[in-house]
N, C-alpha and C positions, 0 to 999 in steps of 0.2 A: 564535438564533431567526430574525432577518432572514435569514441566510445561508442557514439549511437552510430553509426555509419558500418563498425565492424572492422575499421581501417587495419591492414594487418602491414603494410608497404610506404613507405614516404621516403620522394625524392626530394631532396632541399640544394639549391642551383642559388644560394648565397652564402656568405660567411657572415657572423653576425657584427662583423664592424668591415667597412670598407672607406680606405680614403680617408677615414678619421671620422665616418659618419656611421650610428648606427642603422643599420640594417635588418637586424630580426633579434627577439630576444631568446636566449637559449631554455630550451622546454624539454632538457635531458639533464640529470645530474651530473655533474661533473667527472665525478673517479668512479671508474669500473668496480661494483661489490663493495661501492663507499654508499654514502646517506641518500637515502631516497630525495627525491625533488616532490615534496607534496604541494597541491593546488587547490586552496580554498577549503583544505579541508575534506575534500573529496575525493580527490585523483590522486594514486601516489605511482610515482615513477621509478623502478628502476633500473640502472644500466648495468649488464651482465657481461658484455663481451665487445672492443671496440679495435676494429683491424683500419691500419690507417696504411692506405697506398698514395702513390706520387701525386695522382689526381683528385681520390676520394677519398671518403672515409665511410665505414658501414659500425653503426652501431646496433645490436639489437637489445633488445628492451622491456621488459614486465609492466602493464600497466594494470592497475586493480583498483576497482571503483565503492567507496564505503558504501555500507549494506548490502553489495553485490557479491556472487559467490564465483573463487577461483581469479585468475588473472589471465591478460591476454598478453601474445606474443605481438610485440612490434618493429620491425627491423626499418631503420631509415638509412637510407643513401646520401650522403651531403658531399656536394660537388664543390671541389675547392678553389679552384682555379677556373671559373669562369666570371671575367670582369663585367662589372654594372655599365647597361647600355652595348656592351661588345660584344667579342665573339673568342671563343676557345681559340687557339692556336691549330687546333687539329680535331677533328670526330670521333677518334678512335678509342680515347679512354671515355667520353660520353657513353659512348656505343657500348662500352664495355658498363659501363653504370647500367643502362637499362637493362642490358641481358641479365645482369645480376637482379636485376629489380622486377623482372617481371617470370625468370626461372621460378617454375614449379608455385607459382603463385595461386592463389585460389582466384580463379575469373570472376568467381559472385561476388567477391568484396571488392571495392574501388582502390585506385593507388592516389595520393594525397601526392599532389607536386606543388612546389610552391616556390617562388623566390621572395624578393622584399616586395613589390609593388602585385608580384604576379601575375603580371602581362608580356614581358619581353624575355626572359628565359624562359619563364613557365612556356608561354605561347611554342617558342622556338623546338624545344623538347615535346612538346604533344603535337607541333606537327610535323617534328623528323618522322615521329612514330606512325602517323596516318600516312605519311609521304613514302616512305620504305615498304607499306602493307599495301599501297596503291602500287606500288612500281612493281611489285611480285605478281599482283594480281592480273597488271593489267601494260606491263612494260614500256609503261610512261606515267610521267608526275605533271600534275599542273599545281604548280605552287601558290599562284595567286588565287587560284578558286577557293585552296585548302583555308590560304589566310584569310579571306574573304567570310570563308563559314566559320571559321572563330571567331572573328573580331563581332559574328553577330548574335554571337556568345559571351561574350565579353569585350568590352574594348579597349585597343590598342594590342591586342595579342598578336607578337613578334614585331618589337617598337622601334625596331632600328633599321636600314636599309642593310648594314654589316648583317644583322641576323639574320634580316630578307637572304640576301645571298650567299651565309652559312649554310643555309636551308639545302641548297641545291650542293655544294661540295660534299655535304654530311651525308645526305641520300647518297650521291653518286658513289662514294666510299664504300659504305655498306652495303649496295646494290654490285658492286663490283667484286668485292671481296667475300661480302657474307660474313657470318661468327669465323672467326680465326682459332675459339678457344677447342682443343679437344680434351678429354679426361687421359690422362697416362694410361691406363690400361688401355685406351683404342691409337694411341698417338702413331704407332710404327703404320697402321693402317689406313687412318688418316692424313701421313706424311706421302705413303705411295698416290693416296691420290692428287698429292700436289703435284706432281710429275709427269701424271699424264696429261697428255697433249689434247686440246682442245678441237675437234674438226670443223667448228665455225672459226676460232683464231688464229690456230695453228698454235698458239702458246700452251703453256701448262699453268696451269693454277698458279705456282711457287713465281713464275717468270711475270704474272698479271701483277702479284701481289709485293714486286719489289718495284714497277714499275711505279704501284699506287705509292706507294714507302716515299720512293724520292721525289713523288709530286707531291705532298702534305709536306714534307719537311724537304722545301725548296731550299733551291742553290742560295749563298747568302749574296747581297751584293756592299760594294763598297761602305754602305751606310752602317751597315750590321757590323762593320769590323773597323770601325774608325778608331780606337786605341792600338791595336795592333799594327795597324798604318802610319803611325805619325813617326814624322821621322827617327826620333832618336829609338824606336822600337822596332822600325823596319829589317835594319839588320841582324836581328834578334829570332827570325822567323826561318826556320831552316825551308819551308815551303808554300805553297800560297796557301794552305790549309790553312789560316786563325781563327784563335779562339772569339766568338760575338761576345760584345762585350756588357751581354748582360749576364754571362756565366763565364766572364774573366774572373780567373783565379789573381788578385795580389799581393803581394811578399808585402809584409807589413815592416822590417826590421830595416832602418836606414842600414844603411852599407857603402861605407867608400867610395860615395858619389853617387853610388848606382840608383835607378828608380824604382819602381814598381811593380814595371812588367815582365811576365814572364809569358809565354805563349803553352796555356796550361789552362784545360777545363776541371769544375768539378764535378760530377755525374754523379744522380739519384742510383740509388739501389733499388732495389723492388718493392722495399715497404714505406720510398720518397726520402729516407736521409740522404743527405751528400756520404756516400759511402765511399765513392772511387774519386780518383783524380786521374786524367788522361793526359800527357805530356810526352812531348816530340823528344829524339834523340839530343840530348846539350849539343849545340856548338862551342868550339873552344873557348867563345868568349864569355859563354854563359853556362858554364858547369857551373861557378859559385852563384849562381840565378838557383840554380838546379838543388843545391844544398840550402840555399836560403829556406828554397820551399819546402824541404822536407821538415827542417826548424822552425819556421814561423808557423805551419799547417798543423804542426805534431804528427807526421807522416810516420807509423810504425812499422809498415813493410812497403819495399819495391819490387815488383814482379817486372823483370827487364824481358820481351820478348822475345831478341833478335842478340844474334850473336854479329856485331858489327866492329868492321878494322878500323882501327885508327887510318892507316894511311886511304880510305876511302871519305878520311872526312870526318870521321864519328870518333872524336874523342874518349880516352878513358875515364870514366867517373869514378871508379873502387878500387881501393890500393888492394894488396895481393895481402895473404895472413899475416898476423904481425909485424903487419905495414903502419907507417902512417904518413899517409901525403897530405899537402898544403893545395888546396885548392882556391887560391884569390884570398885567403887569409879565411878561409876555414880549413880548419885539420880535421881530417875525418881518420879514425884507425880502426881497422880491421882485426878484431881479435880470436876470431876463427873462423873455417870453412868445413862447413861439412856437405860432403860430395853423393847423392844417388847414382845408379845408372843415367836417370833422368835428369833430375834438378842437381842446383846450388844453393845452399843455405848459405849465408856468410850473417855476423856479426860483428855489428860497427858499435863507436863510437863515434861521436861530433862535437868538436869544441868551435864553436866562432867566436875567433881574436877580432874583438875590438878594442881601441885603446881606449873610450873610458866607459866602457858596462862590461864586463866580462860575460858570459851568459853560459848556465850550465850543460852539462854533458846534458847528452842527450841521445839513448839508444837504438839505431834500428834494427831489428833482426832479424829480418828474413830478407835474402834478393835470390830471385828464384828469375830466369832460367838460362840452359845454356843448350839449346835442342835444335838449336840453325833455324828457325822457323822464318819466314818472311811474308810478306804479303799475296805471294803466289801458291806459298806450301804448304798447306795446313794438312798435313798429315794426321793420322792419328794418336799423336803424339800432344796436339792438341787436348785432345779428349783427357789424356795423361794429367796435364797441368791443370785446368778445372776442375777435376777431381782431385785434386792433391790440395790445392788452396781452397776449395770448395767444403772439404771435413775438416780443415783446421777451423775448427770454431771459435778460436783468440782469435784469427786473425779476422774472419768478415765482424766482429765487435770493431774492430778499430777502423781506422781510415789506413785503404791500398792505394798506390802510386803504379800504375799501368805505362809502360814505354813502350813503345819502337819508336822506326827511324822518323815519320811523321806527325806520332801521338791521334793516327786513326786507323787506320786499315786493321791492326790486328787488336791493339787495345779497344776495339770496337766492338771486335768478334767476342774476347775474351769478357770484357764486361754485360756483353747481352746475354751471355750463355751463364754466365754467376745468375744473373737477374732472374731468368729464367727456371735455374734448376733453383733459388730460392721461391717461384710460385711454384712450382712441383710442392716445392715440401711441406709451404702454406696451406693450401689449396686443393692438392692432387691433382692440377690441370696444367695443359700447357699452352701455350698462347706463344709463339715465337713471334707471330707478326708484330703484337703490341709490346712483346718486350725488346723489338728493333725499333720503334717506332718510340720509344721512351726513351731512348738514350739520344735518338737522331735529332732531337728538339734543341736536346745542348750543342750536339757538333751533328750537322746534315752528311758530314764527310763517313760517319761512324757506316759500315755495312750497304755500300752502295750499289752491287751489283749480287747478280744469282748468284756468283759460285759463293761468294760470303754468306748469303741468307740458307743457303745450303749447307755450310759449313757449318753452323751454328745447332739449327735440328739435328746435323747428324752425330755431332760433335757432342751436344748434351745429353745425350741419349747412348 
């Protein structure tokens, strides 16, 4: 069918095992510039280049048919995160698959969408696409007539009432916001016109587009945060900010009673590892929580954001140079400091005393900064420290440890702006709205108002 059809595009909206059931069987070779996938002798397949992001994956592809002359080009989009029967958590990285999928495409040849049954993702994806080109045209959607003309195209196309009602959040979004992506060379020109004011809303683009932000990645309630609540964790929490606990970070090493919890996300980088950790200032009682994690996680650097007083509350975590302090029976020693105008490098040592596994040293070496920054003052000073952690290239290879006082307002700002100036360097694009909107999934609390969504464009750039 790809062959004779001319297919140059395929969106794939399953993975090929779900739930322990298979789902589709894989029609790509496995390793990039490894062994072709042949089929029956006739088709042979290969994969040339495979870029994996937090949502998707884009593979593009060689295919070349025996006794036929030359090979054709095939790039598929496979949707990772969308569950069988349900619905995405949010439109926005979808939204971002189709522009990708349908950018500079050739209109005479068809796009091949599919999931396993291909009727209820497939369905739901062909008619975001008719639903969004009707609300441009005509600035209103009627969703049931859409579903209606497909199901008599196929049936059951958009098989679930979740998807039914997907349907209309996912339009509204991209009817609201529109493409978010610009190319860097247009970005500064692009940004000024977030800023201007609207004379049907009186808002500005930038102020629409953080309203949409924290309605897709809603307030969490009670349910989402039920480990962070339970009692012996409560007082653990320096503020009602916690972590959901389906992106609780926990401390895996028994310890002198203590439990598990720490009040600590892990956050996707821009190509979907867990690259970052975001974690509130320790309380006195949980600095050795606080060293746990950087030991059981294998944490190589801590970028500290806030210059914060003990006697306001915020204990000392790092002994001074050729120190070594006990913290709850971890010894952590300091064996230098090296000082900028700007930052603080320091390197540590960590020994956790237990009495029967001793467990080895273990180095961190970077804690970076010391610039007064707080959640009101993003100076650009800012911009300083994203650039300095930004071109150490050891360091985005390992796992960072992002603080301030409540492990969101600023390690918010500063891990959406990494994210972002890594699609610049992927890519050459920039997208600030989806790379707020990729970190807010984990913590809603991450970049909740304008002046932060502001800080971040202005600040990467």
């Amino acid at each position: 069918m790809i062959w004779e059809q001319k297919v140059e595009r395929i969106a794939m909206l399953t993975n090929l095992v779900e739930k322990g059931n298979n789902k589709c069987m894989q029609y790509w070779p496995e390793q990039v510039n490894g062994d072709p996938l042949k089929i029956h002798s006739q088709f042979e397949i290969n994969l040339l280049k495979e870029d994996v992001w937090p949502d998707f994956t884009r593979r593009q592809m060689e295919v070349s048919k025996k006794g036929s002359d030359g090979v054709r080009p095939v790039t598929q989009y496979h949707y990772t995160t969308w569950p069988d029967h349900g619905v995405p958590s949010h439109a926005t990285a979808l939204w971002r698959l189709f522009r990708k999928l349908t950018k500079d495409a050739d209109n005479t040849q068809p796009i091949i969408i599919h999931c396993s049954a291909g009727v209820g993702r497939t369905g739901t994806l062909i008619a975001m696409d008719h639903l969004l080109d009707q609300a441009n045209r005509e600035n209103g959607i009627d969703v049931y007539a859409c579903v209606t003309a497909l199901r008599q195209s196929r049936m059951h196309m958009v098989q679930s009432v979740d998807q039914y009602k997907f349907l209309h959040s996912a339009v509204l979004e991209a009817h609201t916001v529109g493409s978010t992506t610009s190319p860097v060379a247009e970005f500064m020109s692009y940004y000024s016109t977030l800023n201007r004011q609207s004379s049907v809303t009186h808002q500005t683009i930038l102020s629409e587009q953080t309203e949409m932000l924290n309605t897709i990645c809603h307030s969490l309630s009670e349910k989402d945060t039920q480990i962070a609540r339970l009692d012996e964790n409560a007082n653990k929490n320096r503020t009602e900010i916690l972590p959901v606990d389906g992106h609780l970070l926990f401390l895996e090493t028994p310890f002198n009673g203590r439990n598990e919890y720490i009040n600590a996300v892990q956050v996707p980088g821009y190509k979907g590892t867990d690259s970052f950790i975001a974690t509130q200032w320790p309380l006195e009682d949980t600095v050795v929580d606080f060293w746990r994690l950087v030991r059981d996680h294998g944490v190589q650097h801590i970028v500290l954001l806030e210059q914060l007083s003990l006697k306001n509350g915020f204990p000392q975590i790092l002994p001074e140079s050729g120190e070594t302090e006990n913290f709850g029976g971890i010894d952590v020693h300091c064996e230098a400091i090296e000082q900028t105008e700007t930052l603080v490098s320091r390197a540590h040592n960590i020994k956790v005393l237990m009495i029967k596994k001793p467990l080895t040293d273990q180095s961190i070496i970077d804690v970076r900064t010391r610039l007064g920054l707080n959640a009101r003052n993003t100076s650009t000073k800012c911009a300083v420290v994203c650039t300095y952690v930004y071109i150490d290239a050891n360091l985005m290879q390992q796992l960072v440890s992002y603080h301030c006082r409540n492990g969101a307002e600023l390690c918010g700002r500063f891990i959406a702006a990494l994210n972002i100036l890594d699609m610049v360097d992927a890519e050459n694009e920039v997208d600030v709205f989806y790379g707020v909107q990729q970190i807010k999934v984990v913590r809603p609390e991450f970049v909740q108002s304008q002046v932060c969504f502001h800080s971040i464009g202005k600040h990467a750039f």
